[in-house]
N, C-alpha and C positions, 0 to 999 in steps of 0.2 A: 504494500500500500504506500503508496507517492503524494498523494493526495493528503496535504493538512489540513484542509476544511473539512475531512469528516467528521464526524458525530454522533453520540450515542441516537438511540433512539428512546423511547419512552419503554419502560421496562418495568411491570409492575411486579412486585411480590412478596411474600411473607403473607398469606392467603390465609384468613380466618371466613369459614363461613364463608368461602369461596370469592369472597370478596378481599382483594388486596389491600394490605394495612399501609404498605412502603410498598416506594415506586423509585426506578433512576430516574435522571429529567432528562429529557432530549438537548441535544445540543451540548452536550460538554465531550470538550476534543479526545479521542479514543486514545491521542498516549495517555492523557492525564485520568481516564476513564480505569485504561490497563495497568496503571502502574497504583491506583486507588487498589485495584485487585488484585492486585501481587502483593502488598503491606498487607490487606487484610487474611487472604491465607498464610502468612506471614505469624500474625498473630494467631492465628487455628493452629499450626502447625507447633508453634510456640508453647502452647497453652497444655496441647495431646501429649508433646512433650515433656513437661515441667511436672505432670500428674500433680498440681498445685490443691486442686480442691477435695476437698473431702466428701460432700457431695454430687458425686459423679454423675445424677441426673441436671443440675447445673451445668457442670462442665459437658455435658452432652449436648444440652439446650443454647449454653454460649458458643462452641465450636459449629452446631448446626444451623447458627443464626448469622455468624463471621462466615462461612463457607454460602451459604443462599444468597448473603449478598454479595460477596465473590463472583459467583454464577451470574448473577441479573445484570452484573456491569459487563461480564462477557460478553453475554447474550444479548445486550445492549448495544457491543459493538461492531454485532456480527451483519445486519443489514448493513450497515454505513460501509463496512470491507467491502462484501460484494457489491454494493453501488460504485465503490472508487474502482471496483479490477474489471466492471466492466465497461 
């Protein structure tokens, strides 16, 4: 991708009741998008690591809410790719 005007797109999730709570916003530039998502598995990775908490349903609930939003900024950035490669 050559293209610096891409952009995320709108990317909703963390879905209660099938209705999304959090959403990415459209328009924020895909390095600054991907590199939001590399810290944040960053911190998941960190955290699985460190076995810090002592209740492990926490620490389940915070690595799978670090990691979902990880995903959404990809997923995020994946229309904007293929607009710029074609």
């Amino acid at each position: 991708m050559n293209d610096s005007s891409a952009v995320t797109t709108l990317e909703p999730f963390d879905h209660m009741d099938s209705l999304p709570l959090f959403s990415v916003n459209p328009g924020v530039p895909i390095a600054d998008a991907l590199e939001r998502a590399a810290d944040l598995m960053g911190y998941a990775e960190a955290l699985a690591a460190a076995d810090a908490f002592t209740d492990k349903a926490l620490e389940s609930a915070v690595i799978q809410t670090l990691s979902e939003m990880a995903k959404a900024l990809v997923t995020a950035t994946k229309a904007a790719v293929g607009e710029a490669q074609s």
